[in-house]
N, C-alpha and C positions, 0 to 999 in steps of 0.2 A: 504494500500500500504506500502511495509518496504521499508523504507530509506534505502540507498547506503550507506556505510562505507568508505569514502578512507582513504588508506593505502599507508606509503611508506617503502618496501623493500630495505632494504641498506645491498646487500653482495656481498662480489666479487667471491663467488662459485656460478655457475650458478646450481652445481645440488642441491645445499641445496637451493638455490632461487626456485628452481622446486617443492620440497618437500615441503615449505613452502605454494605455491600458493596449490597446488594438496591436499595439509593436509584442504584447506577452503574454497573448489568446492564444500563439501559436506553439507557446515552448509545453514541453514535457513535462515542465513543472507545474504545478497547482500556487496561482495567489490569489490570497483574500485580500482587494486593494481597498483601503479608505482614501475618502477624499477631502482635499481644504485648500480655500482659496486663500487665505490670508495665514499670515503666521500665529494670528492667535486664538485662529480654528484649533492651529494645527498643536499646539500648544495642549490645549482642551485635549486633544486626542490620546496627545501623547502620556497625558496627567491619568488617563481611565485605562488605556490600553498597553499590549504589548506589543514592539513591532519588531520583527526581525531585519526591516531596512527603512529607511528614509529617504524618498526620491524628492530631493528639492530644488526647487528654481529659486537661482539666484536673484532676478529681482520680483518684490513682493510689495503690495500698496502698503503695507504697512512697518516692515520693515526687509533691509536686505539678508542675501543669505549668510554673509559674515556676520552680521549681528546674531541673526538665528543660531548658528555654530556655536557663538562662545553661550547663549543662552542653554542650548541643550548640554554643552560639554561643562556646565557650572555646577554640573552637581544637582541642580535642583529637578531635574527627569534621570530616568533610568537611562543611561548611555544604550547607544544603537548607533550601526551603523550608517553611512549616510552616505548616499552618489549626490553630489551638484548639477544640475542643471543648466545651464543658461546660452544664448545666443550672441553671448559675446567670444568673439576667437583671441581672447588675450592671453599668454602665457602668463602674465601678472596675477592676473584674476584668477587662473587654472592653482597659479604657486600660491597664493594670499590663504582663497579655502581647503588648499592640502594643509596649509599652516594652521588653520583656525581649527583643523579636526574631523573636514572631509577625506572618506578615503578613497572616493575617486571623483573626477570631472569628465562631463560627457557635454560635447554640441549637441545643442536639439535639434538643428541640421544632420545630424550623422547618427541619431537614435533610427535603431533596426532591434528587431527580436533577437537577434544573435547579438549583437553588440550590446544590450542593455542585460539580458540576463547574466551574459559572462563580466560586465561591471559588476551587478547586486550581488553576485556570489563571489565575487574574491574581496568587494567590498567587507562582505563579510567574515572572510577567512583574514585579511586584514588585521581589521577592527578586532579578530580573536587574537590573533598574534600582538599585537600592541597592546591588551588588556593583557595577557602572561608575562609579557613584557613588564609593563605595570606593575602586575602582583610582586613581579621577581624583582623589580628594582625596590618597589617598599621594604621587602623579606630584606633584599641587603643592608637598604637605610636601617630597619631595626634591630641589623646584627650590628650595624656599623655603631649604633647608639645606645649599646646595650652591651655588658659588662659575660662575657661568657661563663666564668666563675662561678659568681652570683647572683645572674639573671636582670640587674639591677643597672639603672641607666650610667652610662661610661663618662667621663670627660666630654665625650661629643655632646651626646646628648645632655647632659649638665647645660653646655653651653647654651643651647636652643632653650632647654626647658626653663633656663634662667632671662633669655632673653624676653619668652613669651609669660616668664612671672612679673616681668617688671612694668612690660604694656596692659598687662590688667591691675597692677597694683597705682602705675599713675591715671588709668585710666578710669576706676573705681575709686582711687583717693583711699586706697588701703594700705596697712602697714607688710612689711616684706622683711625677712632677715635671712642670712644663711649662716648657719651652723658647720663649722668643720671641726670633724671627731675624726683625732688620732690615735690609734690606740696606745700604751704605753707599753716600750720596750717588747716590741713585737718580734724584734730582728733576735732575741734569744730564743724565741720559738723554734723558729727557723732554724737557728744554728745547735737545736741540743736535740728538737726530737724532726726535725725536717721538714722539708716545704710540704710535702703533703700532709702533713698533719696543720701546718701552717693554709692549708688552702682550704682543710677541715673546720678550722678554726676562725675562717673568715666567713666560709660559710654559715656558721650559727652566729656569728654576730650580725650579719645581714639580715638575717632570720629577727634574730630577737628585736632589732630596731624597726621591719616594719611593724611589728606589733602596735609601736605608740606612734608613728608618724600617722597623723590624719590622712584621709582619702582625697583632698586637696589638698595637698603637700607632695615636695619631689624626692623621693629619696636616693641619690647618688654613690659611687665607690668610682671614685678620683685615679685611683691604683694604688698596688698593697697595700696598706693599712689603712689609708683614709677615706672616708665615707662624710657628703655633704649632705646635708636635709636645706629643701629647699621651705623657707615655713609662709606661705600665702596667706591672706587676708588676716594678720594681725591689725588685734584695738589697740593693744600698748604694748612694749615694748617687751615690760612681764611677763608676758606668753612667750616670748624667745626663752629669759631665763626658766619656765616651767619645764618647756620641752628640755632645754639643756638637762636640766635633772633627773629629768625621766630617762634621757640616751646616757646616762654616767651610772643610775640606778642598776638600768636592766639588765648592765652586764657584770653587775655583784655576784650574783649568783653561780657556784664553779660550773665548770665546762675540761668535762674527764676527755683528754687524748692521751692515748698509748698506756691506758689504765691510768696515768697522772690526770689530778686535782688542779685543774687552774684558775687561778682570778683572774677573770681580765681588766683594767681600768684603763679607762680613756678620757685625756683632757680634751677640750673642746672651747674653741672660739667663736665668737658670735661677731657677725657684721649687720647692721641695722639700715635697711635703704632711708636717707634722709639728706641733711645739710649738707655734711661730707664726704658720703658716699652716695653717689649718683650713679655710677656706670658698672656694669655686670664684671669687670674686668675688676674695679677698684672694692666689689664689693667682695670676691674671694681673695687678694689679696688681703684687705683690712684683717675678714676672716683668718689667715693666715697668721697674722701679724698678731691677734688675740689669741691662737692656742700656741702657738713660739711661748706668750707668754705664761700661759696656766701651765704649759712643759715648768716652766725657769721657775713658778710657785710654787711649785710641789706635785705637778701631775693630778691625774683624778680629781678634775676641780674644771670651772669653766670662767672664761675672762669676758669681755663686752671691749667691741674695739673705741678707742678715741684718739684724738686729738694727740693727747700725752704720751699713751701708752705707743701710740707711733712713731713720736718720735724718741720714746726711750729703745725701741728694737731698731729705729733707726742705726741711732745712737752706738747700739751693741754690732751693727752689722757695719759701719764703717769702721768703727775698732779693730773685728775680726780681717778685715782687708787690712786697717794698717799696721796692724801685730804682723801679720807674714815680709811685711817691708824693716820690722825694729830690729832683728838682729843682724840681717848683712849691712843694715847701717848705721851701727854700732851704737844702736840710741839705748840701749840699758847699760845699765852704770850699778853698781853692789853700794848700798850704804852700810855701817856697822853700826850695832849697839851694844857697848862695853858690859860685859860683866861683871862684881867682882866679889870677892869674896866675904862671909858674912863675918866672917871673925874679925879682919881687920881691913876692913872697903879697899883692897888693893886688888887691881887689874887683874884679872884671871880669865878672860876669855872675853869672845865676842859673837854676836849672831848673824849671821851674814843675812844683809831683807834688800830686793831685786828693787830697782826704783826704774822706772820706763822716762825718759827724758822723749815726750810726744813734741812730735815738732808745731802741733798746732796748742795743745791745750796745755803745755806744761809738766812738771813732774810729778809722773803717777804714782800712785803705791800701790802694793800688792792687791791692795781689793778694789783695785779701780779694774783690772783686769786678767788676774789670774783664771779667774773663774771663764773667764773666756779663752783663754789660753790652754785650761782644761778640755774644753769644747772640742775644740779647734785641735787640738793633739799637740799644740805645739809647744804646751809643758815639757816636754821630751826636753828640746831643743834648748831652751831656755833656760831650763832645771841642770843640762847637764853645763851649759856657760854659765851660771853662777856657779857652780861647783868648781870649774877650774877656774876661773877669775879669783873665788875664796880661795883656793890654796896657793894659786900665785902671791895673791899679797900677802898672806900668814907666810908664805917661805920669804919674801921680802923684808917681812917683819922680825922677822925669825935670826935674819942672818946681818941685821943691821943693828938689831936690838937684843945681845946675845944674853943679856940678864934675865930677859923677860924669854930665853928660849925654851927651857924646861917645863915652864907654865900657862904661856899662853894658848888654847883651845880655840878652833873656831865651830859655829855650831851652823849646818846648811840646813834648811826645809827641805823636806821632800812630798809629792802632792801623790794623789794615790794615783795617778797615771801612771808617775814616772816609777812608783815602786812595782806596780805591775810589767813593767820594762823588762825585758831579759835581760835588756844587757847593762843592767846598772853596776850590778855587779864589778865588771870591767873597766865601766867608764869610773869608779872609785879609786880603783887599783890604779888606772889611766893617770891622775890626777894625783895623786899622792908618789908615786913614782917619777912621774914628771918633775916635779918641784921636793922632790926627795925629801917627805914630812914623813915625819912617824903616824901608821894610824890613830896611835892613841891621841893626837893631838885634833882630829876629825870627829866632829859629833854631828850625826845624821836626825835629823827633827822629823818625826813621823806621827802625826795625827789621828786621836782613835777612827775617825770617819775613815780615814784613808785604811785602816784594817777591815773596814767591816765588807768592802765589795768582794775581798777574794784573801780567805783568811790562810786556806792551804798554800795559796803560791806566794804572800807576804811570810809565813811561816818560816817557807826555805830558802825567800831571800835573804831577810834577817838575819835566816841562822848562817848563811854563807858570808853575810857581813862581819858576824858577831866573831868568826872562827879568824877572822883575818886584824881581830882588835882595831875594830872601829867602834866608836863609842855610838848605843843608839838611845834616844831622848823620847819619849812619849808627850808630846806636847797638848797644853790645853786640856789636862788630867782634871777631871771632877764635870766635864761639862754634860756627860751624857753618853749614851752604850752600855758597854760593861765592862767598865774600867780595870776591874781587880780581876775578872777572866783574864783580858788583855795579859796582864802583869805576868799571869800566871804563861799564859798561851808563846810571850814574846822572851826573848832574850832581852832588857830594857833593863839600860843601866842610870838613866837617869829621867828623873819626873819633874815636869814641870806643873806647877799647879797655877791654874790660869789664873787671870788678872781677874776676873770677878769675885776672887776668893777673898783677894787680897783688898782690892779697893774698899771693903767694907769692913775694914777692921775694925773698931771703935762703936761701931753702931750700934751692936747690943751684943749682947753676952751669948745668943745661940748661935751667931756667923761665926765669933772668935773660935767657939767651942768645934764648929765644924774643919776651920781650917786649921786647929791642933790636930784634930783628931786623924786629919790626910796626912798634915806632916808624922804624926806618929805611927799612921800605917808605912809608909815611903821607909820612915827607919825602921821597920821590922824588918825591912825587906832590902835590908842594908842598901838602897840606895841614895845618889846623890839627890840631892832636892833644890829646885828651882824655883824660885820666888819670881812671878812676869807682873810686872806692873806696878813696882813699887812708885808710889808719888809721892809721898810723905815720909819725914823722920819716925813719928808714930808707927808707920806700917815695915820701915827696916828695921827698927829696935823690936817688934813683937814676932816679926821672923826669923829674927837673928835667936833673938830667946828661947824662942821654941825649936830650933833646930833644923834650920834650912840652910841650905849649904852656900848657896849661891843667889845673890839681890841682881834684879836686872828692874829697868824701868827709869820715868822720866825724872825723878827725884834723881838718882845721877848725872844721866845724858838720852835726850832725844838719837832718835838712830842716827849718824854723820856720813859723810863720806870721808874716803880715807884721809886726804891730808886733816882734812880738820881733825880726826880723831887720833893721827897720828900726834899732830902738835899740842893737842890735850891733853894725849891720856900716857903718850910713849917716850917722847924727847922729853927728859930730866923727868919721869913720873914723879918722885918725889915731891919738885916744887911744884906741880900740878895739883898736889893734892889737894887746898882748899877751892880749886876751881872745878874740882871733879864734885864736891859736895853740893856747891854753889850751881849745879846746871838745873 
């Protein structure tokens, strides 16, 4: 049995409508033809019915056939294929309505039974191929915008989705923010139990976050670890911070890979569409620039971008460029601060503290940028040029000032980068060899923090320092960890007990009572004991008494650099001495 063909004829001559019908009496084929003289017959037709082709004359009293085209290809009629019509011999005209969506053009001069049927049928084998076409290029736009992993729209699509949140959030007059969640310390996943457990593990955090994104809201995965929410029609700002806490909440709860228990926590920045963020580009950077910061607060916590807070990452991020430019050009410089001994204030050592001479802002100290220098890796580098710059000038010291050789000490910082270094080791050895000092005259400063990231391989540095008598210091003892583990844990031959021990001596009777009681555990444990921070007479007379070995602090001397400290504390130390009290 041959299927029926319908057809709709849109012309407003009824003898070319005549010739058209009469031209397809004679094919093998079956059509059921409708007919309309104007386009918004034909319109009508196409809104009740179904047509398997469209036979249209180009010109029409109420509109032409180009207009008709983009009308029917807008989406608002079921697509169908269409042959053009018209009595004009233009290739212009023929090119315009291939362009607009016709899929063939025929003269109504050269319409015959065989010439029109073999149009409306490839017309329509056409029209099926460029709709697969279609299908197939969409399927790729939504692999291409869509994240394979986790199913969840990619960078691309972020991009679009955030374009098209922003024309309805100025266009509605609604509030817009975007949210980017990084997880924290993802990159140990990775490296302890592997990437697919690490892609295991992206996958339920995708999982758990669409739970609380609303159904008008975007939720994004940027690559490996981070994941954007896009948050639509906000009233105030508030709803940003809510959501925030619900994506830091939901991933409290553990998440077992490879039979291990894991927390995951994720810091998270907030960008707000408003005064200063205007453009899709500046609103995920802002974003950016607020969880950089809840990283630097402590992680697992979420920031709100501003004004301040960008130019403090600013701030941080020109630093870190010009920290890689300070040591080939020679802008750090060692300051010292003298030691000395509590029994009778004479010269016993000094602490070697790294001062940055910045060419634009002046001379830094240690906590204007360490911590960034930590970041950055480039403690290493830094850590190991103050180490030999210290034992150049102590052997300098050493061999110029041969009274004070026996007992002068210098004491270097080490950060917990540089103790996780292999080759510190070496670079010790390096430097005490070079400038040929005895190790006992090197004292290595090591902070409890800097033990608690990697206790087994600080363990057998240590013990590989401690075999070659280097003296190591526990600095900043009483502030927090587990101090007396430590003690226990470490080879540590000298305790320093911080400056906020000390600064409150006199204030009441239970601070005095605690910092006896650290000095008397230090000498249980036969070691030497370090007083940081003395300012006052008061405060080296009640340490002296109680039994700390060594006074450091600004009631002697602010840290100097060398000549200065040389010409104070070394040429003729004797007559120095009232000026040494005097600082």
């Amino acid at each position: 049995m041959i299927a029926t063909m319908c057809l709709l004829l849109i012309d407003d001559d009824e003898l070319d409508r005549t010739v058209v019908i009469r031209a397809l009496e004679h094919s093998d084929l079956v059509f059921d033809i409708r007919q309309c003289a104007t386009a918004a017959e034909g319109f009508k037709c196409l809104a009740k019915e179904h047509f398997d082709a469209v036979l249209l004359d180009y010109r029409l009293p109420d509109q032409d056939g180009i207009e008709v085209l983009h009308t029917l290809r807008s989406g608002a009629f079921e697509n169908v294929a269409v042959v053009m019509l018209s009595r004009q011999d233009d290739p212009a005209i023929a090119e315009s309505c291939l362009e607009a969506g016709a899929q063939d053009f025929l003269l109504k001069d050269e319409v015959n039974g065989r010439r029109l049927i073999r149009a409306i049928c490839l017309a329509r084998q056409r029209y099926s191929m460029e709709e697969a076409l279609k299908a197939s290029h969409e399927k790729l736009r939504v692999l291409s915008e869509h994240d394979i992993l986790t199913g969840l729209i990619n960078r691309r699509g972020f991009e679009v989705a955030l374009n098209l949140s922003m024309d309805n959030a100025h266009r509605e007059q609604r509030g817009l923010a975007v949210l980017l969640l990084d997880l924290d310390d993802f990159k140990s996943v990775n490296d302890t139990l592997g990437h697919s457990a690490g892609d295991e593990l992206l996958i339920e955090i995708a999982r758990r976050i669409r739970l609380i994104v609303r159904s008008g809201d975007f939720l994004c995965r940027l690559g490996g670890d981070e994941f954007v929410v896009i948050a639509n029609r906000l009233e105030r700002d508030e709803q940003a911070s809510l959501l925030a806490d619900r994506l830091i909440s939901v991933l409290q709860d553990p998440i077992v890979l490879n039979s291990l228990e894991l927390v995951i926590t994720a810091s998270v920045g907030i960008a707000v569409l408003g005064e200063s963020t205007e453009s899709a580009s500046d609103l995920l950077k802002h974003a950016d620039v607020a969880m950089y910061r809840a990283k630097q607060d402590g992680r697992n916590q979420y920031r709100f971008y501003s004004e301040r807070l960008h130019a403090a990452v600013q701030h941080l991020t020109d630093l870190k460029r010009e920290l890689h430019r300070a040591l080939p050009n020679n802008e750090f410089v060692v300051y010292y601060q003298p030691q000395f001994s509590a029994v009778d204030e004479s010269l016993c050592g000094m602490e070697a503290l790294v001062r940055w001479r910045h060419p634009r802002m002046g001379l830094l100290t240690p906590g204007d940028f360490i911590s960034v220098a930590e970041d950055t890796g480039l403690i290493v580098e830094i850590g190991n040029w103050v180490l030999q710059e210290s034992c150049r000038q102590l052997s300098d010291w050493r061999g110029r000032f041969p009274l004070l050789k026996n007992t002068l000490t210098i004491a270097v910082n080490l950060s917990a980068v540089q103790l996780a270094d292999k080759k510190l080791v070496d670079h010790v050895e390096s430097a005490l060899s070079q400038y040929q000092l005895p190790p006992q005259c090197l004292e290595l400063e090591i902070t409890e923090s800097a033990l608690i990231d990697d206790q087994r391989g600080a363990v057998t540095t240590l013990a590989e320092l401690a075999s070659r008598d280097v003296t190591l210091s526990l600095d900043d003892f009483g502030t927090g960890y587990s101090s007396m583990h430590h003690l226990k844990l470490f080879q540590i031959d000298v305790l320093k007990i911080d400056r906020e021990f000390v600064s409150v001596v006199g204030s009441n009777t239970e601070n005095d009572r605690l910092l006896v009681a650290m000095i008397r555990f230090a000498q249980a444990l036969n070691l030497k004991i370090v007083a940081e921070g003395v300012e006052s007479r008061e405060q080296a007379d009640f340490c002296r008494h109680h039994g700390c070995t060594v006074l450091q602090g600004y009631y002697y001397s602010k840290p100097l650099p060398p000549d200065e400290l040389e010409a104070t504390f070394l040429t003729g130390s004797d007559a120095h001495r009232e000026s040494r009290l005097a600082c």
